[in-house]
N, C-alpha and C positions, 0 to 999 in steps of 0.2 A: 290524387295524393292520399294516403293512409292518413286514417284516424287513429292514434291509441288514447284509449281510456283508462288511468288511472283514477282508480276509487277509493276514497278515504283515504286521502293523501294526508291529512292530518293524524292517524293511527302510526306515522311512520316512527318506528324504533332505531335506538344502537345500542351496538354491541361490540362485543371484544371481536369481531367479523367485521366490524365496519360502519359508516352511516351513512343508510340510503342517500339523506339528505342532497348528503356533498354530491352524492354522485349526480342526484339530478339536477343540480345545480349548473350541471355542460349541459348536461341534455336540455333543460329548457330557454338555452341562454340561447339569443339568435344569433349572437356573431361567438357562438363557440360550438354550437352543433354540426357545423359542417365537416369537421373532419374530426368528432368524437371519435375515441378511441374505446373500443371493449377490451376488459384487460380477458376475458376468455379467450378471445379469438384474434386480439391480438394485430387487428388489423384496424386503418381508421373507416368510418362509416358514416358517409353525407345523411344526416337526418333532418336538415334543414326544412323539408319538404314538409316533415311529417305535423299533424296538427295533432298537440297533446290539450287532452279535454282535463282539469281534475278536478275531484269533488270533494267538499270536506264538509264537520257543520262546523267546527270552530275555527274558525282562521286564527286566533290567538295561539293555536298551538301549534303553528307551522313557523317555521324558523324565518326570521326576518328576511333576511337577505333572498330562499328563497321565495318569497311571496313576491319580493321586488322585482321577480322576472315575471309574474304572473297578472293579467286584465281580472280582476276580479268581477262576478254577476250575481249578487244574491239573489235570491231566490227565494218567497216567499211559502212557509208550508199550505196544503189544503184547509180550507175552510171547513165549517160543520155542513154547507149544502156538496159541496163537493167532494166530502168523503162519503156523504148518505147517496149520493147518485153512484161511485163507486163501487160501492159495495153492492149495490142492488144489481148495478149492469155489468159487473166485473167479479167480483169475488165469490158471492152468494150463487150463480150458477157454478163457477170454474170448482167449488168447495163439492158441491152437492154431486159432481162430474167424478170429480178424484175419488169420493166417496162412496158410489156408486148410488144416489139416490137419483141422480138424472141422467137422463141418457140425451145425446143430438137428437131434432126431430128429421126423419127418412125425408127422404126429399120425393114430390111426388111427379118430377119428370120422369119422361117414359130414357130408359138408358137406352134403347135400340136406336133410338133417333140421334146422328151422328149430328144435323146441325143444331140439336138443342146442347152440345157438350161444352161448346164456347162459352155458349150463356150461364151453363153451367157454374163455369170455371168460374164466369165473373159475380158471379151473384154468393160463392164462397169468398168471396175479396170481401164480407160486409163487416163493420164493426166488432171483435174479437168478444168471443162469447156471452153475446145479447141474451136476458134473460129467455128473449119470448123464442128462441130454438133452441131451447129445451122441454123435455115434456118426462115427466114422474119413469122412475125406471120401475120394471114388472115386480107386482105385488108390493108397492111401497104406495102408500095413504094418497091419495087422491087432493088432500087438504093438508098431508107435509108442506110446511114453509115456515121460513125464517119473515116476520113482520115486519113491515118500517118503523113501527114504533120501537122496535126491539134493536133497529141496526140504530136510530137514533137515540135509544138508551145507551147502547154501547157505543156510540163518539161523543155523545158527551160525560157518562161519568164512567168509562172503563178506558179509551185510547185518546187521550190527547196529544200523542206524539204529532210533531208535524206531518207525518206520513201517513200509511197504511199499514206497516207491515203487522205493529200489533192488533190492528184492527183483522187483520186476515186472519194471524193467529185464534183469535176470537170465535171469528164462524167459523173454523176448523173445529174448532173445539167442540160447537153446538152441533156440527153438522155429523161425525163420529157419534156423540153420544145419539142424534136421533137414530141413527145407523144401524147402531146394535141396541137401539128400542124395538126397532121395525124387526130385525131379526129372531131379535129374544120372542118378541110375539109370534113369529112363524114359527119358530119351533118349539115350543111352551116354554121357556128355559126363566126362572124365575132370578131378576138381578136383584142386587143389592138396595137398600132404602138411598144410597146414594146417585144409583147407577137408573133407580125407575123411572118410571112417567108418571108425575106426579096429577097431570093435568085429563081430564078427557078428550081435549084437543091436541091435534097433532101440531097445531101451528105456533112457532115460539113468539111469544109478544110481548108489550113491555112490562104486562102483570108475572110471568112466569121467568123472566130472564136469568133470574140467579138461580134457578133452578139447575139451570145449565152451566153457568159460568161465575158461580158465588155472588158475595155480594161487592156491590160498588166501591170500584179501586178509592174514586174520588168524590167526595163531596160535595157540599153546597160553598160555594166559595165566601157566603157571607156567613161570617161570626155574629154579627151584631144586627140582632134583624128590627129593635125599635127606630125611631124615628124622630126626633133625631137622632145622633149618636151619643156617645157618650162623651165628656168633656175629654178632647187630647187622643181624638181616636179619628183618624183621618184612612179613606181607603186610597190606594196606590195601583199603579197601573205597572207591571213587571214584564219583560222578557226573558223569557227560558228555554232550554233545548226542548221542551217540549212543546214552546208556543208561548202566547201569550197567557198571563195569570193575573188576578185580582190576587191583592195582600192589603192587607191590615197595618197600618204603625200606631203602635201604641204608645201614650207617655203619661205618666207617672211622675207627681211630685210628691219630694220627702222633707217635709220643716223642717228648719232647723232648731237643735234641741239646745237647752242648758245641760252641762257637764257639769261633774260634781265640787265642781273650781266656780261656778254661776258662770263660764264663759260660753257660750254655744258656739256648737258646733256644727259643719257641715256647709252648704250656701255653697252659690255658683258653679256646682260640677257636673257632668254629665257621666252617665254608663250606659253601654249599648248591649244587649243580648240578642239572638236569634241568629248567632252563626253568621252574620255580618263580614263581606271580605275588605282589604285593607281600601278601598275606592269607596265602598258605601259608608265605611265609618270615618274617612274625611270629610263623606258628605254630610255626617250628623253634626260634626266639628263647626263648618259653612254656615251650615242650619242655626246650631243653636246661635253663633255670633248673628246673624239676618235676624232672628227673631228678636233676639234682644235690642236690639238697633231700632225693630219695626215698631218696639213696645213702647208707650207713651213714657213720657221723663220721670212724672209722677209712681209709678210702679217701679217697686221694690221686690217681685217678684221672683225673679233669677238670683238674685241678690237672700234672698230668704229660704229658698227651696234648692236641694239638688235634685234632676232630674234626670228619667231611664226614660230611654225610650227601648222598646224592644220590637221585633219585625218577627209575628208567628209566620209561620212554623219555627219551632228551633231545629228539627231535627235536619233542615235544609237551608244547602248552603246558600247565601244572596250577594251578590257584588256589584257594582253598577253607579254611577251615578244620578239615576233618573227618576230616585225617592227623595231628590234634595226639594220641591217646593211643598212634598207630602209632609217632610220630618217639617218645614218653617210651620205651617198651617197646622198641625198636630201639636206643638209647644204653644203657638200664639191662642190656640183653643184651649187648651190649658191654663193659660196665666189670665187670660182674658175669661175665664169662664163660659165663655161662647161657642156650645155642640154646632157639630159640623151637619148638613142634611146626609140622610143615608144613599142618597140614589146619585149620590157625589162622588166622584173620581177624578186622580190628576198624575201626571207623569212630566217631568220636565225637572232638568239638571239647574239647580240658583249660582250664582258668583257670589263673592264675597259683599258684591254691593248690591245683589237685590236683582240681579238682568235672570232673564229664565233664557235657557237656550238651550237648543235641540237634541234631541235623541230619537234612537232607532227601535223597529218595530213597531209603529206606526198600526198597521191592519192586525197585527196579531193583541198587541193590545186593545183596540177596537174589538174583537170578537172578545177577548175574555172580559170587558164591559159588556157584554151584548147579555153575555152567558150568564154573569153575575147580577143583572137586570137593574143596571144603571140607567140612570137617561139623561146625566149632565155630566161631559167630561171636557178639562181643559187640557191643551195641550199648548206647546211652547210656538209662538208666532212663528217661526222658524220650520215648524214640521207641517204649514198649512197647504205645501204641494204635496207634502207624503199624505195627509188626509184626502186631497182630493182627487189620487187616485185610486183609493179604495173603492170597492163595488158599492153601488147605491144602494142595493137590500141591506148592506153595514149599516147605514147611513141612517136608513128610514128609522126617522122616531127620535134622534139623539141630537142631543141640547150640547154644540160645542161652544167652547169658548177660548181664545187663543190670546197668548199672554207674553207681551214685551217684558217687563218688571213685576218683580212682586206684589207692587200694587194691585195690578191687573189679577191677580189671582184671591188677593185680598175679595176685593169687591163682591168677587162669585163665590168666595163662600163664606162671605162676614154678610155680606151686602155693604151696599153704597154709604149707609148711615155711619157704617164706620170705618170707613173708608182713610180720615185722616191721619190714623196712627201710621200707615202703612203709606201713605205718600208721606212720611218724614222722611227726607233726606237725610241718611247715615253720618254720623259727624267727621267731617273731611280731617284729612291727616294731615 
């Protein structure tokens, strides 16, 4: 039975020509593909048979209906050890090949021997171009090479895509300029202060890497490197197309003032900044009610102060519900005056009455705690089979904590002594 693979089936368009959509909408439907019709050829065509594979990253931007005919299988991106084994046993020769700085190593069986050619054949079957068969192409440095520290600078602060591809871009990049270093030397040809070799080694590593490939796309993911943090600054655990992300929620209280009438002004309101889509700013709405609920009776707090919270970066956009027990624990450290620990992270959607409940990305979160050099993360009781299928190297070293209600997150980062603001039961309607 045929396979067809369509790719980036969520890129699909329309137009005044039509919408792909509809049309595959028969093709994937299984009691209407047997006798689809092509309007080119006009005739109908049993496809029944055929198994359509497709691949998207967002499923949010595939049309309902057809996603309804489709078994969905996420798929988790590459980790940092499995894009650095990649590139090493994958990319970094196949670059240097294209490039002309490697060549295959000759093979040293005798070709006249007719029963060594089998063995031949199968010993070409071995793992698709393994560093160790290849060997330096004529007149190029003996000590050319691309370092591991260098391909692990460049996955974590140049490609965090889920994939590879800008990561190949990359040692393309390094591999060309070493290319016409090696050249410019054969033939004296004197290049540019941008284009030289600044180093006296030929081997790129993680002290010389912007040499080649500028400087670091991305940074350090923490803002706030004291210890504690600061009052109302809580760190957040994100999914994004590029993987998992550490973020910041910040808040800020404004007193309220006397007006020129002696009446003040301002008290119990909320503003949100950082580009926040309509999903994550109902989740500050949830937030700020849960804190206020969680806050002891005595506190006049919310009541005195209007409060921002904001989610840096502004320049990128954020949606999601899974900053809702970040934003409760980022106000309640605020009104309570209680810094949060810095090597604290949390992810997990709140209800209006305090329940924490699950959300996705599980292991890409995990890595960008890893990265951000966390070592105490709570996650919502609900996501405790999605944590324990993560690889155990994630694992090693990390303080989790899994949380039914608010309470449960209270504890882990107020601690236990104060604990009883946060089991107050909400006042029933």
């Amino acid at each position: 039975n045929p396979l067809v693979l369509i790719d980036e089936i969520d890129k699909l368009g329309s137009g005044y020509r039509g919408d792909p959509a509809s049309a595959l909408l028969e093709v994937l439907d299984p009691s209407q593909n047997s006798t689809f019709r092509d309007h080119f050829l006009d005739v109908p065509v049993d496809i029944s048979k055929v198994l359509f594979m497709c691949t998207a990253n967002d499923i949010s931007r595939i049309p309902g209906p057809l996603l309804d005919r489709m078994e969905i299988t996420r798929l988790s991106g590459y980790d940092f050890p499995e894009k650095v084994a990649i590139a090493e046993q994958y990319l970094v020769p196949k670059v240097m090949r294209d490039n002309g700085l490697m060549v295959p190593k000759e093979t040293k069986e005798d070709e006249e021997n007719d029963g060594q050619e089998e063995k031949k054949e199968e010993e070409e079957v071995a793992p698709v171009t393994p560093l160790e068969s290849y060997v330096h192409a004529e007149n190029v440095p003996e000590t050319l090479s691309i370092d591991k520290s260098a391909i692990e600078s460049l996955v974590r602060w140049y490609c965090r895509e889920a994939g590879v591809r800008n990561l190949s871009k990359h040692i393309d990049k390094i591999s060309r300029k070493l290319a016409l270093q090696v050249v410019a030397e054969q033939e004296g040809t004197e290049l540019t202060e941008k284009s030289a070799r600044k180093s006296d080694s030929w081997s790129v590593t993680e002290d010389n890497l912007d040499d080649y490939v500028g400087k670091p796309v991305f940074t350090s993911d923490r803002l706030y490197d004291k210890d504690p943090l600061p009052n109302g600054i809580v760190m957040g655990l994100a999914w994004t197309s590029m993987g998992g992300s550490a973020l910041y929620v910040e808040t800020q209280a404004i007193k309220r003032t006397p007006g020129p009438d002696g009446k003040t002004r301002g008290g119990g309101t909320i503003k949100t900044t950082g580009q926040l889509g309509d999903v994550m700013k109902e989740s500050t709405q949830i937030a700020y009610t849960v804190a206020r609920a969680r806050l002891p009776e005595e506190s006049a707090f919310f009541d005195e102060h209007d409060i921002h919270i904001h989610v840096p970066e502004g320049g990128t956009p954020k949606d999601g519900p899974s900053a809702g027990i970040t934003m409760v624990t980022a106000m309640l450290s605020l009104a309570m005056g209680k810094p949060i620990r810095n090597d604290l992270a949390m992810t997990g959607e709140v209800s209006l009455t305090g329940k924490v409940m699950a959300v996705g990305g599980i292991k890409e979160k995990t890595m960008a705690a890893r990265r951000a050099g966390i070592k105490c993360i709570v996650f919502p009781s609900a996501n405790k089979r999605d944590f324990d299928e993560v690889p155990e190297y994630l694992k090693d070293q990390l303080e989790v904590h899994y949380a039914d209600d608010y309470a449960d997150v209270f504890k882990v980062a107020f601690g236990s002594s104060s604990s009883s603001s946060a089991t107050k039961e909400p006042p029933s309607q």
